[in-house]
Structures are given as C-alpha cells and as structure tokens.
N, C-alpha and C positions, 0 to 999 in steps of 0.2 A: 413466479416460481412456486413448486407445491410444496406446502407444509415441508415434507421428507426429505425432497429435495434439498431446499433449503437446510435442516438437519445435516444431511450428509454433507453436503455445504462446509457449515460451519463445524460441523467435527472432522472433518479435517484438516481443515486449513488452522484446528485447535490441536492438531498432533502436531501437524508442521510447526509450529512456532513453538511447542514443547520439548519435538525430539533433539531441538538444539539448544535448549537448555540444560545448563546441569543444577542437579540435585545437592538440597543442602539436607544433610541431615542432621534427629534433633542434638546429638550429641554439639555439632559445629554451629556457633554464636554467629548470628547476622553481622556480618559488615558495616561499619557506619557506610553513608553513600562517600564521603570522600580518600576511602580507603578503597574502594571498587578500583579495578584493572581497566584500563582500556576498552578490554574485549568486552568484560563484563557489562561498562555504562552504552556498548553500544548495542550487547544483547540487550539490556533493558528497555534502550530508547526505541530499537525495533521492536518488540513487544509492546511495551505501550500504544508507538501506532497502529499496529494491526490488532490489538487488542479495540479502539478508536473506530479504528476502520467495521471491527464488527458488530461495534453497535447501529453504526451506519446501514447494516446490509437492509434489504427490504424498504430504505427511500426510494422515493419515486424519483426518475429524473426529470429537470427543468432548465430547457435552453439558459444559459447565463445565472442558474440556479445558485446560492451562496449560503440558505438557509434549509437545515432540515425539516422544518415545520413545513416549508413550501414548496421543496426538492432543489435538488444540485443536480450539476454537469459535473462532468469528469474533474476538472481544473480546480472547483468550488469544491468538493467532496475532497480533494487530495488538499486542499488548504485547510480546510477544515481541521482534517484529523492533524496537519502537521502543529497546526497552531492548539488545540485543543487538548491532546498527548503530549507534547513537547517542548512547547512555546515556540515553534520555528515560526515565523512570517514570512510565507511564501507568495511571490506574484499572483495578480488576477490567473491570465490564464497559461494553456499548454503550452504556448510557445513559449513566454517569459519564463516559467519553469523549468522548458527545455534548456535555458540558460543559466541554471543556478547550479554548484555545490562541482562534481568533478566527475569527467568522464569514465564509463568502465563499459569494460567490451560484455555482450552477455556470457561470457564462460565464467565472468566474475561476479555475476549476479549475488545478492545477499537479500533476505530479509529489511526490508523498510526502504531499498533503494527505489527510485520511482523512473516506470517504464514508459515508452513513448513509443504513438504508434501513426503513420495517413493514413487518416480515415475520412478525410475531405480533399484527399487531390493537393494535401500541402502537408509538407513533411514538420512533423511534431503538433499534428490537429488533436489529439488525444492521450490523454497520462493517464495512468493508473499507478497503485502501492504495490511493487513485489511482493510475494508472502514466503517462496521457496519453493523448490520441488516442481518448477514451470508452473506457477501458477499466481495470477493477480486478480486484486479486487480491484474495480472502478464502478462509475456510473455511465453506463455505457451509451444511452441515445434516448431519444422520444420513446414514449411508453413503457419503458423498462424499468429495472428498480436496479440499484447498487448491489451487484454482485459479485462470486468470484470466478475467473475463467482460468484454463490452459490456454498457454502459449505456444503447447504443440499442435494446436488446430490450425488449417492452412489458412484460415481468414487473418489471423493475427500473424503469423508468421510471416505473408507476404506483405504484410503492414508494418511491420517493426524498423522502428527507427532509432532505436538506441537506447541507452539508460544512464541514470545520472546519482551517485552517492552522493546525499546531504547529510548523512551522520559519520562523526569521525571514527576512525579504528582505534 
C-alpha cells in the first residue's frame, strides 16, 4: 500500500474511532476506571483494540502467521490485538472465533466487534476487527499486509458471514 494511502488509511479510520468519542474537558476531573459507565469501559475497550489493530497495519501476512516480527493471518492478527489491548484470549483460528462472545445482525455492528467472512469455500474461513462506518481492518491473504477495507465492496459483501460482540455494553 503507498505511503498516502496508507495515511488516508489510518486518518480515518482515526476520525472513526474519535467521532464516537466524547470529550472531557479541562474544567471536568478524570474518572477513576471503576467509576466508568458501561458505555464508557466499552468505548474504551474498542479503542484500545483498534487503537492495537493500528499499530499492526503494514505487517506482512503469513499463512498460520501468530507473530508480528514474522507476519499474521487473519485469525493471529485478531488474537493478537485482542489479547494485547485487552487481555481477551481468543482461539487459534476463524472458525473457533466464529464461536466466541454473542451474535449481532450487521445493522448492530459496533466498533471492536469481530467480523466474519468465505473466503475459502467454508463459511467463517476469515475474521477481521470492525472499526465503524463499514469499514474493517484484517490481514487479508499471501502477499498483502494488514490493512483496512469497506464492506460495501461486492467481494466482501457477497462473502459475509456474520459478526460476533466479545465486549460487554
């Protein structure tokens, strides 16, 4: 991906994750974390991942990949950021993730829910991290690097297999 690209990239999928943030200003005193709202610790916990996920952009991907020094798959890259952001311990792979936390139709889609797509001829071959706005980051095949895509493009949309919330409301 070129330099710019990349750029554009990551600035906006850095508006996405901001526009649904609110604003503390300096008169109002931070929060302890145990006094946070519902909403708030799960703004946070989506933030952190995709925050996770965009240090990741630009690895290279690697069939059964689990390390960023030597590249990630799909499956490895969404483990990664979840355990590394959050402390989640998610399964090896797509499928077994297909299976974790609770289903939501995509009208419901949120920031840090993880989306599932066939991309091998077997339904939940492929995960990626929501970010908002149709749009997710993954590591998407041989020769590619971790990036972010639309889900209103016809390759993913005829691919979609569903999405799964692992952070609580």
């Amino acid at each position: 991906m070129p330099k710019i690209s990349l750029f554009h990239s990551l600035l906006g999928a850095a508006l996405i994750v901001l526009s649904g943030s609110g604003y503390v200003h300096a008169s109002e005193p931070a929060k302890p974390a145990d006094e946070l709202s519902l909403f708030e610790r799960y703004t946070n916990s989506a933030q952190d991942l995709i925050l996770k996920g965009f240090e990741l952009i630009g690895i290279n991907y690697r069939f059964g990949g689990t390390n960023p020094d030597t590249g990630l798959d799909c499956s490895g890259f969404v483990q990664l950021v979840f355990k590394e952001a959050i402390g989640i311990l998610l399964p090896r792979t797509a499928r077994e993730q297909s299976e974790v936390g609770t289903v939501i139709d995509r009208h419901e889609l949120k920031a840090g829910d993880l989306v599932f797509f066939n991309t091998m001829r077997h339904a939940f071959s492929h995960v990626g991290i929501y970010l908002g706005d149709n749009r997710f980051m993954h590591a998407p095949r041989t020769g590619a690097e971790v990036r972010i895509e639309d889900m209103r493009q016809s390759y993913w949309i005829q691919r979609y297999n569903g999405a799964r919330r692992l952070l609580s409301r």
